[in-house]
VOGU-3710 file (C-alpha; in Angstrom, 3 decimals, decimal comma):
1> xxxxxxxxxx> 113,437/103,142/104,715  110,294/103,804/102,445  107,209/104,567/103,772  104,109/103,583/101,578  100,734/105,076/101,706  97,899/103,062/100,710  99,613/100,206/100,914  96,330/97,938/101,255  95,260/98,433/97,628  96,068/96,375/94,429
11> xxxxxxxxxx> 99,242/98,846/93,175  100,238/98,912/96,764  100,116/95,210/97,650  102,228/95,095/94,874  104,643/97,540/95,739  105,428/96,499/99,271  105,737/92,637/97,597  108,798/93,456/95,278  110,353/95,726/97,913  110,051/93,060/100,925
21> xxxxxxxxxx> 111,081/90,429/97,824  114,241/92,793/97,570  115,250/92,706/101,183  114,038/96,058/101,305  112,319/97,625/104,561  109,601/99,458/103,881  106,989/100,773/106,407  103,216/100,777/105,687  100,174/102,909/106,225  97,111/100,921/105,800
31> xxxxxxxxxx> 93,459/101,756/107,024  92,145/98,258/108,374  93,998/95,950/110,583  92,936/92,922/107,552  95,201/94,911/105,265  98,292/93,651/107,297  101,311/92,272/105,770  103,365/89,320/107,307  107,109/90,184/106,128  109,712/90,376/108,686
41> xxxxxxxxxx> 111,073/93,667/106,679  107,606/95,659/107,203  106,930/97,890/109,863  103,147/98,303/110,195  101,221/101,381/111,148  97,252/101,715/110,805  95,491/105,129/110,345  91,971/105,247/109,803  92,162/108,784/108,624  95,413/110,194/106,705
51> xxxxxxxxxx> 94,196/113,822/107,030  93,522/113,241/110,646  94,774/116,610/112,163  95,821/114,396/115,352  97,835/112,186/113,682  101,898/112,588/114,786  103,600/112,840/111,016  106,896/113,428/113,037  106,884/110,173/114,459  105,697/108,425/111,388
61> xxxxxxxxxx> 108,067/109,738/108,943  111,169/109,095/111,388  113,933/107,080/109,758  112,285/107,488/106,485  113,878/108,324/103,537  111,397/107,962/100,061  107,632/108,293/100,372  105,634/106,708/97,769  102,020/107,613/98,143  99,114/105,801/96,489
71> xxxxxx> 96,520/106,536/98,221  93,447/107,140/95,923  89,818/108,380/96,201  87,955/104,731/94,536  84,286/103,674/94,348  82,985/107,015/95,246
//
């Protein structure tokens, strides 16, 4: 499985669309519940905060083998 961060933005819409389009399961991180995907090979997970101390990295990366992270600092 591949876990992608920032998968709400443009380069990781796309992404997650030619993965899913590949039969590929992927699991997201997004940041708002209107960023959700509707693909029967996505597994969904919403963190407001990636660099939450809190949040349980264990149980997020579990079963996953590639991380592609595109999460970027935009519109400052």
């Amino acid at each position: 499985m591949i876990l992608i961060t920032g998968a709400g933005g443009f380069v990781g819409r796309n992404t997650v669309f030619h993965l899913t389009k590949n039969k590929i399961h992927v699991k997201t991180l997004v940041r708002k519940k209107n960023q959700l995907f509707k693909d029967e090979h996505i597994e969904q997970i919403i963190w407001k905060d990636i660099f939450d101390r809190d949040n349980n990295w264990d149980e997020l990366l579990l079963n996953v083998d590639i991380v592609i992270h595109l999460i970027a600092k935009t519109h400052d």
